[in-house]
Structures are given as structure tokens and as C-alpha cells.
PLY file of the C-alpha trace (Angstrom):
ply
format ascii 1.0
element vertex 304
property float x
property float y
property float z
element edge 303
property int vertex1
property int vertex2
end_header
-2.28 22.42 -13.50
-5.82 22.89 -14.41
-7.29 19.96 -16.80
-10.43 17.46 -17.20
-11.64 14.96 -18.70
-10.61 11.60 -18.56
-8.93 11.29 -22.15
-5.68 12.77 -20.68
-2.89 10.78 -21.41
-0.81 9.37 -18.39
1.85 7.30 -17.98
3.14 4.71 -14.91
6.91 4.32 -14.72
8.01 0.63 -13.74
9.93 -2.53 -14.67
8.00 -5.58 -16.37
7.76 -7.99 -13.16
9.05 -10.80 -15.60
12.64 -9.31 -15.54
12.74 -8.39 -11.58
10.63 -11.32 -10.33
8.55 -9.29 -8.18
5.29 -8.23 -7.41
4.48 -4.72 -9.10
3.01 -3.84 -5.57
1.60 -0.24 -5.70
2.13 1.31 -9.25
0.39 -1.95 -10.63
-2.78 -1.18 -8.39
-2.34 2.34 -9.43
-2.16 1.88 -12.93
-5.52 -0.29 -12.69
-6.89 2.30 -11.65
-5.86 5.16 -14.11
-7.01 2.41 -16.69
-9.18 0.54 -16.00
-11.76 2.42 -13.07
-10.89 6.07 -14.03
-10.80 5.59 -17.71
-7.93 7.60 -18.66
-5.25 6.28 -21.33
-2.47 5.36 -19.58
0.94 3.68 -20.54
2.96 1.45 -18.55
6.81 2.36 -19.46
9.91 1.08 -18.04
12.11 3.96 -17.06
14.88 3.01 -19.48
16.36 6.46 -21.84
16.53 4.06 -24.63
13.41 2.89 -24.16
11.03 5.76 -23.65
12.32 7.25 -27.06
9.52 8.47 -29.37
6.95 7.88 -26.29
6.16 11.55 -26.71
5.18 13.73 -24.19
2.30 12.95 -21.20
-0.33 15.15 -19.33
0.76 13.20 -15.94
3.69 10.89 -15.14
3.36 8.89 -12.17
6.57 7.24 -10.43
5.16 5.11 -7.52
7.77 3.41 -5.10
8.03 -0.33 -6.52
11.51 -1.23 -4.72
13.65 -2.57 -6.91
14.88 1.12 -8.58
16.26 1.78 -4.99
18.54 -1.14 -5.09
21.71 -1.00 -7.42
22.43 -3.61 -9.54
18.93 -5.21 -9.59
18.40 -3.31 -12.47
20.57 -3.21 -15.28
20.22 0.71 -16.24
20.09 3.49 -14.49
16.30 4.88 -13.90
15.59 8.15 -15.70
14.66 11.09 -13.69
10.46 11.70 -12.80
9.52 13.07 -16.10
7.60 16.01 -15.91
4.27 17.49 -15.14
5.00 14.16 -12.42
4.26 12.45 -9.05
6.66 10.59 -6.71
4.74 8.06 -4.45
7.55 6.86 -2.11
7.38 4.20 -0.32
9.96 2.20 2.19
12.04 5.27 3.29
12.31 3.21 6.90
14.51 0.95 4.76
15.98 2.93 1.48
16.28 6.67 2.03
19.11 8.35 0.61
17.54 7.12 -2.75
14.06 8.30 -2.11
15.29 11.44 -0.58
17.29 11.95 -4.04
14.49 11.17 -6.22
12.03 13.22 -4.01
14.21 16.27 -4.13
14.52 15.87 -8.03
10.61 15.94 -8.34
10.34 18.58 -6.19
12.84 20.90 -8.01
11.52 20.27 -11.39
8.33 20.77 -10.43
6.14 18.40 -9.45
4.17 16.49 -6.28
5.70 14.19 -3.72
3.38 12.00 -1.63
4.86 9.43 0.96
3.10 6.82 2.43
5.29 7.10 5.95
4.12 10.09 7.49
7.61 10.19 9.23
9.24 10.45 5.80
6.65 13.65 5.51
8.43 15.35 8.00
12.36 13.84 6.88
11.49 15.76 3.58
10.46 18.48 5.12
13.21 18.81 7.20
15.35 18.34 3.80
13.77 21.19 2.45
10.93 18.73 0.31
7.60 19.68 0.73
5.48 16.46 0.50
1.85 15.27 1.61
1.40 11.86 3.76
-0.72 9.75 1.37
-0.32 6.02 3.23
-0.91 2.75 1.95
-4.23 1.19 0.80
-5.93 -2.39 -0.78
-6.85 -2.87 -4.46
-10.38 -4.79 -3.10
-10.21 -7.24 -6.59
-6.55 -8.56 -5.66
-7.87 -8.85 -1.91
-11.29 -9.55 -2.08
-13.35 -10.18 1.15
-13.47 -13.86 2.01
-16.31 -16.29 3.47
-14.75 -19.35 4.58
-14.81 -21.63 7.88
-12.14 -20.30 10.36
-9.86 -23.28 10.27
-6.73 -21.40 11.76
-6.47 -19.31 14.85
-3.64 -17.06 13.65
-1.81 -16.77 10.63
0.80 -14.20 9.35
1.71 -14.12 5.71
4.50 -12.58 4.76
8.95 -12.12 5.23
10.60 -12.70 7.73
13.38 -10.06 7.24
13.30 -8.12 10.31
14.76 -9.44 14.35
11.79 -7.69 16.19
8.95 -10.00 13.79
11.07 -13.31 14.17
10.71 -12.50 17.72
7.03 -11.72 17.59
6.19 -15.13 15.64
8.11 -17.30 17.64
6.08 -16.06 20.50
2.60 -15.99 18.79
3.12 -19.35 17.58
4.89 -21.24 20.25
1.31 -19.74 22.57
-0.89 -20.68 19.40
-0.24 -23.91 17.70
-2.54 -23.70 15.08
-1.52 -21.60 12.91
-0.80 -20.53 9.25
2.40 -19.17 7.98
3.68 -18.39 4.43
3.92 -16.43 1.57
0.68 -15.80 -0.53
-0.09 -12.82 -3.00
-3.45 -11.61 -3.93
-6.57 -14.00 -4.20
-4.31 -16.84 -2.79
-3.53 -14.65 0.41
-7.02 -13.61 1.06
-7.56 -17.34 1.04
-5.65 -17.58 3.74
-6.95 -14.39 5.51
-10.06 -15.82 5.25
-9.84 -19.29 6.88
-8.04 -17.10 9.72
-9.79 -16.29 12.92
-7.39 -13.42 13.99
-4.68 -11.84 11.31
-1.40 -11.17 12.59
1.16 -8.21 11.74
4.45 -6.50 13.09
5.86 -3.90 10.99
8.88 -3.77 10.55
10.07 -0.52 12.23
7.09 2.71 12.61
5.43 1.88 8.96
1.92 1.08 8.31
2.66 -1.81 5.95
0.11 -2.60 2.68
-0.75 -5.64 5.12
-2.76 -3.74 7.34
-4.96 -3.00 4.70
-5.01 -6.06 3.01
-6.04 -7.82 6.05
-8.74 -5.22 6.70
-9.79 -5.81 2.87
-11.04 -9.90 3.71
-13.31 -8.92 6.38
-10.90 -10.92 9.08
-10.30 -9.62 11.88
-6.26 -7.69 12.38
-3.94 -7.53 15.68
-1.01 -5.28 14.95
2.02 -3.47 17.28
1.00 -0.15 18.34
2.46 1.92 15.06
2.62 5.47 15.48
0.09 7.28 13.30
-2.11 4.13 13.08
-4.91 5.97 14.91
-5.04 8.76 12.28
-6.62 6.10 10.15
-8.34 3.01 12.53
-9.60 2.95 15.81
-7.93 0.51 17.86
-10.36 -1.63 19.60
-12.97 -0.38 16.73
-11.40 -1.73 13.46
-8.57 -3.29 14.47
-6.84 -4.45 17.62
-3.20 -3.11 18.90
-0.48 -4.16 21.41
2.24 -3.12 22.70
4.18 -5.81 23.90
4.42 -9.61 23.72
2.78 -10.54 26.67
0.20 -8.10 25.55
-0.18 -10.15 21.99
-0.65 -13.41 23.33
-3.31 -11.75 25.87
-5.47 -10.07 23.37
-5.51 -12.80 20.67
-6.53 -15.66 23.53
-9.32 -13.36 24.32
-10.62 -12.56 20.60
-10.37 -16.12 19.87
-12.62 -17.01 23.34
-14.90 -14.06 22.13
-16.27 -14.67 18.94
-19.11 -12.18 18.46
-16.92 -9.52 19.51
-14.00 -10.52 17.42
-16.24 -10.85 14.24
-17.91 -7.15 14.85
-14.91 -5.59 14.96
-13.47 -7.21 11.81
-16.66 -6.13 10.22
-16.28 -2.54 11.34
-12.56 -2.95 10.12
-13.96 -3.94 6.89
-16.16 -1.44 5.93
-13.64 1.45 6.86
-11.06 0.50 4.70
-13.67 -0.14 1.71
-15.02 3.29 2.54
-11.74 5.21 2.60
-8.33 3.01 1.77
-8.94 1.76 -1.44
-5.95 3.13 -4.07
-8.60 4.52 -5.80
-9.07 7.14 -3.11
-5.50 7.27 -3.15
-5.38 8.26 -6.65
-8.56 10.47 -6.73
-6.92 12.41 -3.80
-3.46 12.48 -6.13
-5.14 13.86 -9.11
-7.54 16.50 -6.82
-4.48 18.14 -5.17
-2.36 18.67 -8.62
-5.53 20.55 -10.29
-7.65 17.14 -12.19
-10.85 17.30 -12.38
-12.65 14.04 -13.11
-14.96 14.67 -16.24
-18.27 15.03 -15.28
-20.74 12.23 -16.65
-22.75 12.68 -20.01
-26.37 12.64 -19.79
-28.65 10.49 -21.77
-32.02 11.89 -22.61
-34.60 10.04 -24.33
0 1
1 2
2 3
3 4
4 5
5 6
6 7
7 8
8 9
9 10
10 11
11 12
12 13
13 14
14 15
15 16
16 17
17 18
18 19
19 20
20 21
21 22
22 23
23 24
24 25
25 26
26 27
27 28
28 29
29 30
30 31
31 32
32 33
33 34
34 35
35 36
36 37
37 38
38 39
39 40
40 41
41 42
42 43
43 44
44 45
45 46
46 47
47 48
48 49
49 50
50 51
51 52
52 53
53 54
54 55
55 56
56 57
57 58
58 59
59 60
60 61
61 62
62 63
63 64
64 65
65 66
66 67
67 68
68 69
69 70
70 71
71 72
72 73
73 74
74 75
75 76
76 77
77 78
78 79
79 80
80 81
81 82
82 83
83 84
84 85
85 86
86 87
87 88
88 89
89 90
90 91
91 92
92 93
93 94
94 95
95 96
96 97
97 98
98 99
99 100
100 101
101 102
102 103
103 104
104 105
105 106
106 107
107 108
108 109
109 110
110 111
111 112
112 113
113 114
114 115
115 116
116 117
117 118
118 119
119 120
120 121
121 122
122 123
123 124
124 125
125 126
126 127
127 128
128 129
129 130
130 131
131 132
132 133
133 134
134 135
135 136
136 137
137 138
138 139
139 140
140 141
141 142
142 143
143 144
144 145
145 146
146 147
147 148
148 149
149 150
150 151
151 152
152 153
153 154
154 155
155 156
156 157
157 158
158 159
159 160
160 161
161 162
162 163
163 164
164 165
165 166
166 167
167 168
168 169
169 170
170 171
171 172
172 173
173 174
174 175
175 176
176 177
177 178
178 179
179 180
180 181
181 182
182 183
183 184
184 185
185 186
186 187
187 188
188 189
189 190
190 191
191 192
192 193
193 194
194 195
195 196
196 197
197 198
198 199
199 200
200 201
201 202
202 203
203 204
204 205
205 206
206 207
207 208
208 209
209 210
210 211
211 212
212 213
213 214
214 215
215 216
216 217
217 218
218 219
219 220
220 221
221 222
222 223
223 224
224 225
225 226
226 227
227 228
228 229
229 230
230 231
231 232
232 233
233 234
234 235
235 236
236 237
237 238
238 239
239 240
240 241
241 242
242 243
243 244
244 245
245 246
246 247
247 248
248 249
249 250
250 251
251 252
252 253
253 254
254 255
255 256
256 257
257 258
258 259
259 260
260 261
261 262
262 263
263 264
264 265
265 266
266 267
267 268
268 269
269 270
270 271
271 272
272 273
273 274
274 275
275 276
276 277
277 278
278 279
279 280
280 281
281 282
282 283
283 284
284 285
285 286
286 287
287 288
288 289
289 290
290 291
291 292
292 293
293 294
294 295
295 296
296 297
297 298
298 299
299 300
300 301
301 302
302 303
């Protein structure tokens, strides 16, 4: 594929979050940025047969991971295939892979790009005879803007509790630090949170690098994360962010960051401005459109 100009038309394959009660998660941020930053007119479709009829046909078709179409019977049709020229985004294939596998090998076949998110699922595919790039995570800055507030809690973690190795690492945290934050919060609401937080806490949930890592990163706060594999590829511990590998370990680093203010605070900025400068998912999509042949129209010039 060899186009430009930003009058292609596009379409984003989800369900309406008013049916599945969910967060869009990634292929919302995406499609804000098709739309809205890049400028390119772009439809958001639910992947029903019935549906799409008389839709027409699209330069691009993105399907991005959004969760529910890996889950049968939380949906009450079956999702089409990636329609073609497309992109699969996958997501999750530490929890759902048979599906993702499936829908990556259907892509694949008919043509188009697979990107994963897990590098590990990079080399699964591969192994399944899938070809895909590792394109991780990343922070839509307006849903998790960068927060000024007193530091009112020492730690906080925001998120599920749906995995034995993170009750165990929040029982600990907060049983050593009482004052603390925990909940669920989404966007503006979460960064809140972030915020008012001296030190952010995450555990994934297996060896992903979860959206959290750089939503924290996003509010200027300052992150302490398990040691995931591949982490380093994209933050310096110590640098941006702070690792551990055990429990013991946890509890150690965060009652030093919180005794060590200046040091703390430098490293959350330096956190700050590296996923601004690189993680955003508009680098994600720029990179997506560069490696299937888009070029990005170039800017008319206004003489006087």
C-alpha cells in the first residue's frame, strides 16, 4: 500500500460501550486519533454483517483488541472477520489466546498487518507461523492528563483485583502503608487520584506491560512496578520508573521514595516526559500507518 493524504477513509471496528458496559480502552483512543489529531474520516462500526451493509468499502480498517469480542456470549453476534486492506492490534493474549491467535492468523492470510502489544505474543505468532510487530501499550495524554495536586496519599493502586499474585501484592503494600488509596477510576477521575499520590503502584498480572504503566507515567507521579520482562526496552528502571522484584523488595523501595522526596519527584518527572515524548497512541498509530505504506499529507503553505 502506497497512499497520502489525510482524506482517506478509515474505519474502527468496535461495540457501542452502552451495550457492553465497558470502557472502549484502546480502539476509542485510536479512533481519536484517526479523527480528531490526524484528520482523516474515519467511521466507528460495530462488527455486526447486518450492520456494516451498504458501509461501502474503506482505504484502512482497523480492529484493535477491546476484550469483549474474545469472550462468547458477551456479544450477541458473531464478529465479522478483519475486513480488508486491515490491522489487528491484539491485546490480552496472556489471558485470551486461542481467539487472538485465530483472528491474527485470519488477518495475516488475507492480507494484512498484525501488531501485538505483548512482545511475547510477537514471538507465539511467530512460532504459529504469524508474522507480527510488537507495538505495546501507550496513554491518550487528554483522558490522563498530568496532575498538580498536594500528595495526600502515600500509595494508591487503581484498578481489579482479578489476579492471586496482585491480591497478594496489595495486602502487603497496604498492611506496610496505611495510607493509602484504592479503587476503580477511569480517565480524568483516575489521574485525580494519580495525582494526590506520592508513589503509584502496579503488578501486572502475569509478563504484560499493562495501559497502567503508562497512564501512571502520563500524571507526572511517580510508578513502582514488578520487574516485567521487556519493561527496559521502553523505561529505565531507576530513571523513569522504579522496579522490584519481590515483596520485601516493594515495601523497601516505596519507604525509601516516600523518605526521599526530591529524588522521588525527579524521577517521576523524567518518567513523565518519556512517555509524552514516545508512548502516546498517537505514535502508536503514526508508527501503524508508516509501516503499511501512509504517508501523512504534507502541510499546505500559505503565502501572502
Amino acid at each position: 500500500m502506497s497512499l497520502t493524504g489525510n482524506n482517506l477513509r478509515m474505519a474502527i471496528y468496535y461495540d457501542d460501550i452502552r451495550r457492553i458496559s465497558r470502557n472502549d480502552g484502546a480502539p476509542l483512543y485510536v479512533f481519536n486519533v484517526l479523527k480528531n489529531q490526524l484528520g482523516y474520516d474515519a467511521y466507528h462500526l460495530i462488527p455486526n454483517a447486518e450492520w456494516l451493509k451498504g458501509w461501502g468499502k474503506f482505504d484502512l480498517n482497523f480492529w484493535v483488541d477491546w476484550g469483549c469480542d474474545a469472550l462468547g456470549g458477551i456479544i450477541d453476534y458473531v464478529p465479522i472477520p478483519t475486513p480488508m486492506p486491515g490491522i489487528y492490534w491484539t491485546s490480552d493474549t496472556h489471558l485470551g489466546f486461542d481467539y487472538r491467535l485465530a483472528r491474527a492468523k485470519q488477518t495475516h492470510q488475507d492480507g494484512g498487518h498484525v501488531f501485538a502489544m505483548q512482545k511475547r505474543a510477537v514471538e507465539e505468532f511467530a512460532a504459529a507461523g504469524v508474522p507480527a510487530l510488537w507495538l505495546p501499550h501507550a496513554v491518550e495524554p487528554k483522558a490522563y492528563p498530568k496532575i498538580t495536586a498536594i500528595k495526600d496519599y502515600d500509595v494508591c493502586f487503581i484498578g481489579n483485583i482479578n489476579s492471586q499474585n496482585r491480591i497478594d501484592f496489595l495486602d502487603h503494600m497496604f498492611k506496610a502503608f496505611p495510607n493509602f488509596f484504592f479503587g476503580r477510576r477511569l480517565f480524568e477521575e483516575a489521574a485525580a487520584v494519580f495525582g494526590r499520590s506520592k508513589i503509584i503502584l502496579h503488578h501486572s498480572i502475569k509478563d504484560d506491560i499493562a495501559m497502567r504503566v503508562f497512564e501512571a507515567l502520563a500524571t507526572g507521579s511517580f510508578l513502582l512496578c514488578n520487574d516485567i520482562p521487556t519493561l527496559s526496552e521502553l523505561f529505565q528502571d531507576g530513571v523513569h520508573l522504579v522496579t522490584f522484584k519481590t515483596l520485601d523488595e516493594a515495601v523497601d523501595k516505596a519507604k525509601y521514595y516516600l523518605a526521599h522526596d526530591a529524588e522521588r519527584e525527579k524521577i517521576a518527572a523524567a518518567g513523565y516526559a518519556e512517555v509524552i515524548a514516545k508512548h502516546t497512541y498517537r505514535h502508536r498509530v503514526e508508527k501503524i500507518l508508516e509501516t503499511v505504506g501512509i504517508k501523512q499529507k504534507e502541510p499546505e503553505l500559505c503565502l501572502k
